[in-house]
N, C-alpha and C positions, 0 to 999 in steps of 0.2 A: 470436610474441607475440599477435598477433592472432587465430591460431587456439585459441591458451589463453583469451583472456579471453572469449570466444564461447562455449567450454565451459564454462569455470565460472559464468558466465550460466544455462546452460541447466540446471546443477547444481544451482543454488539457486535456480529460479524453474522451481517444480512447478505446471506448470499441470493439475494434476488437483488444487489444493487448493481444499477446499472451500468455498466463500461464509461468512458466519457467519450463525446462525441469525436468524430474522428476529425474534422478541420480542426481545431485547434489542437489537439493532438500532434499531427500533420505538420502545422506551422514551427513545433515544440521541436519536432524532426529535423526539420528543414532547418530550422535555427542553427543545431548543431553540425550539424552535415556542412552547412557554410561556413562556420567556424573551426572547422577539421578543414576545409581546402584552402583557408585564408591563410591557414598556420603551419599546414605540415610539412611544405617546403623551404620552411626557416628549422628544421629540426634534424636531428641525426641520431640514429639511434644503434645497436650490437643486435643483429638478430643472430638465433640459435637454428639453423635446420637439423633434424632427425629426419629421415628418407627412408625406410623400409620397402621395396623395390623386390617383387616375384621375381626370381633369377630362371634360368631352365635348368632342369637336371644335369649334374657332372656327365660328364662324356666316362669317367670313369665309373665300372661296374665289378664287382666281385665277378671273378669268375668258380666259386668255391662256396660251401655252404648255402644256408637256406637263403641268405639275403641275394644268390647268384639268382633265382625265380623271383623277386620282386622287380618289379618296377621302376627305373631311379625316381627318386620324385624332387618336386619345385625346393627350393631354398627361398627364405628373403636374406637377403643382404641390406646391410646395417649400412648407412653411410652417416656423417654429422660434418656441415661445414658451417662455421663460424664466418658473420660478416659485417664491415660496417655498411649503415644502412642508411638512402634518403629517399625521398621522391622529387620530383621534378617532372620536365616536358620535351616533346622530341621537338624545337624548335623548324625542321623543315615542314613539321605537316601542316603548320599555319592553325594548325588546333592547340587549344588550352586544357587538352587532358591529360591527365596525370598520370606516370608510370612509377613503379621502384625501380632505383637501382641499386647497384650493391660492389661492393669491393672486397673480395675473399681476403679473409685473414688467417683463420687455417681451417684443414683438411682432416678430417680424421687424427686430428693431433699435431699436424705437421704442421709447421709455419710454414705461411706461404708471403708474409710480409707483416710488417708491423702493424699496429692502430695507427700510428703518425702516419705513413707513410700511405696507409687505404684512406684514410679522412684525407688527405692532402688530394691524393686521384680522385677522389669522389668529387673537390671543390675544384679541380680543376676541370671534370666533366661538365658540372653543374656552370658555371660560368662560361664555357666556352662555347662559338657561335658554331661549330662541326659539330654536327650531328653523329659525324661516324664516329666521334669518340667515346657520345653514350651509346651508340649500338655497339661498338665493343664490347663496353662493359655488359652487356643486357647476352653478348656471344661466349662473353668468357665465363660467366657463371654458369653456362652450361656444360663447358667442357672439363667437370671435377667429377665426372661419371654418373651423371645423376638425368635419371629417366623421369618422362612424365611431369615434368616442372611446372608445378603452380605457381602465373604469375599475377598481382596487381592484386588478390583476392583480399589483401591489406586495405584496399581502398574501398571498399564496396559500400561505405556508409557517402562515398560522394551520390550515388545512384538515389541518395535521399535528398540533395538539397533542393532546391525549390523548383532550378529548370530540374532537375531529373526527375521530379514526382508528375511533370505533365506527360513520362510515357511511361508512368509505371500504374497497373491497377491493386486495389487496396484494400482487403476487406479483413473486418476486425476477427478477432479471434476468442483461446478460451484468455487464461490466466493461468501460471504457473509461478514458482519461485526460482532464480539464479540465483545461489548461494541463502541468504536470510532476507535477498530483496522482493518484494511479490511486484512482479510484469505483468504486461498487458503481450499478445502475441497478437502479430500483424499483419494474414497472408497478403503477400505481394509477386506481383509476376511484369514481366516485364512484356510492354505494348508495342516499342517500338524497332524495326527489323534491323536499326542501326545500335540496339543497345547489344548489352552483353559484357563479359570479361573476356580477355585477353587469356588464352591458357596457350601455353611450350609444351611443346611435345618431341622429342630432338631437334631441327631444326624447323619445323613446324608451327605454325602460330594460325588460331582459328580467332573467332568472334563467339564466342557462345551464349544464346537469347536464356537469361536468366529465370528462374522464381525462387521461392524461398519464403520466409519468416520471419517478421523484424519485431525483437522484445526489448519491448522499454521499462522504463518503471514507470508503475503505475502513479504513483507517488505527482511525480512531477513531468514523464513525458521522455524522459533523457535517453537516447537509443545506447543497452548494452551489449546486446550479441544479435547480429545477425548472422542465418541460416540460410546457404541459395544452391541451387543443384540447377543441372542441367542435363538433358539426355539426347543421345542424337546416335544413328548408325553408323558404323564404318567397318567396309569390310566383310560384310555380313552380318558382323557381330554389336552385338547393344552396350555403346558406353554409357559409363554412368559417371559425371564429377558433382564432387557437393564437396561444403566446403563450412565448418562454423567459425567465426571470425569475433571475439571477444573481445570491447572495446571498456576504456576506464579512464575518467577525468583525470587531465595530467596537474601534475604540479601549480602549471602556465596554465589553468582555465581551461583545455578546451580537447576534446577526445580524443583517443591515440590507442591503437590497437595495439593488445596484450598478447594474444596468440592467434595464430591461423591452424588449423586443421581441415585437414582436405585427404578425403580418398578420392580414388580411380578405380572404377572398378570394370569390367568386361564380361558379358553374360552373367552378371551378380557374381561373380569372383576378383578379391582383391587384388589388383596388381602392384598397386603403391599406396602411400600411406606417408604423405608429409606433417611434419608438425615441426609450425615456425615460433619460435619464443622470440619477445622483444626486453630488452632492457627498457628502463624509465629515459622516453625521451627528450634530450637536450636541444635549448634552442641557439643559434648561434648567429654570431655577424663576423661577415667578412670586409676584410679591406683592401683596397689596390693589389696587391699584392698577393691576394687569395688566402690569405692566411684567417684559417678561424679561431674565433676567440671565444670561447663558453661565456654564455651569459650565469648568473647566479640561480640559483631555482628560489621564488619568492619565499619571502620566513612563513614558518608554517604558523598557523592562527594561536593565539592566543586563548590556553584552556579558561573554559568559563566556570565560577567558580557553581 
């Protein structure tokens, strides 16, 4: 029995079948990627940061037994801050690109203010015609000691929708599995000197020219994780960020990223190590008043018998 079903396995699973062609693949891309920018600015979500952060050695040392002859060495320091979450646009730059921003709720445990009261600041950033009040926010999430800050890397499936595939280059891949689903892998690098993601670095903000990996399912096309790094000198020394970004059809139809992972690394030594988790994102309207009001998440389909 065992040796039957081995073979008819290997019957109907022709691995000399060929990939599908990549424009309409593309298109399948692009489809979602506009549908992720159309919508993700009506949504709100709880993101989880984890930050692990190379600290330098304690200034304190033994001065007594054998550990007084070692060396102090690196620590990572643990930090977790909890936030609510949206994206939107810096209204002075005259551009329609989209950033995160975010409203700390706590700190390593600590309150730092309620869910009401970060969604209320968040919809009062997101409506108001000052700019300075979303760079605040985009100031203050750095200042909860957290090094190295991966930003916008949430967004990275917009660099697929239609204008962004004219400065991106494209060539297919092998095939692998995410979870029990079989993907198509899609290297991609980026053409133009204006593209890139936005990365913090204490008060530091660069542009960095991307590449990376876009897997979709094969099945039907639908982009589920992208993969993008970037390498560039400073200082003498060779950084390295990359970044995998895990996206999953939301409730509302239409894709919303589940986790971001992102190292930093310097002469192939890690420095940091973020991992952002999302709750299932809600969409929401506001009125006069800025006040938001949850919409219902649609009834889930009906089992077929």
């Amino acid at each position: 029995m065992f040796l039957f079903t081995v073979a008819f396995l290997l019957a109907t699973c022709d691995p000399a079948d060929p990939p599908p062609p990549l424009p309409p693949l593309l298109s399948r891309v692009a489809e979602e990627a506009d549908a992720f920018r159309q919508n993700i600015t009506k949504t709100v979500s709880q993101e989880t940061l984890e930050q692990r952060a190379l600290m330098a050695p304690s200034r304190f040392h033994p001065r007594i037994g054998q550990a007084a002859t070692e060396p102090p060495k690196s620590r990572f320091r643990v930090r977790q801050i909890v936030s609510e979450y949206t994206i939107g646009t810096l209204k002075e730059t005259g551009s329609d690109d989209l950033h995160e921003f975010r409203q700390v709720v706590s700190a390593d445990g600590r309150a730092i203010q309620s869910v009401e009261n970060a969604r209320h600041a968040l919809a009062l950033g997101m409506r108001s015609q000052d700019d300075r009040i979303r760079k605040r926010m985009l100031e203050d999430f750095a200042k909860h000691g957290l090094v190295d800050i991966a930003a916008d890397y949430g967004l990275i499936l917009l660099e697929f929708t239609r204008r962004g595939l004219d400065s991106i280059a494209i060539t297919a891949g092998g095939e692998s599995h995410i979870g029990t689903q079989l993907c198509l892998a899609l290297n991609w690098k980026q053409t133009s000197p204006e593209g890139g993601q936005l990365a913090f670095s204490g008060r530091r903000t660069v542009r960095l020219p991307l590449a990376g990996t876009l897997w979709v399912r094969k099945s039907d096309g639908v982009p589920l994780r992208v993969q993008a790094w970037a390498e560039y000198p400073e200082n003498g020394h060779k950084v390295r960020d990359e970044a995998t970004v895990e996206y999953a059809l939301s409730a509302h139809g239409f894709l919303t990223p589940v986790s971001v992972g992102h190292r930093h690394t310097v002469d192939g030594t890690l420095m940091t190590e973020n991992l952002y988790r999302y709750e299932p994102f809600k969409m929401f309207s506001s009125d006069a008043e800025i006040k938001f009001t949850e919409l219902p998440d649609p009834p889930a389909p009906a089992n077929k018998p």
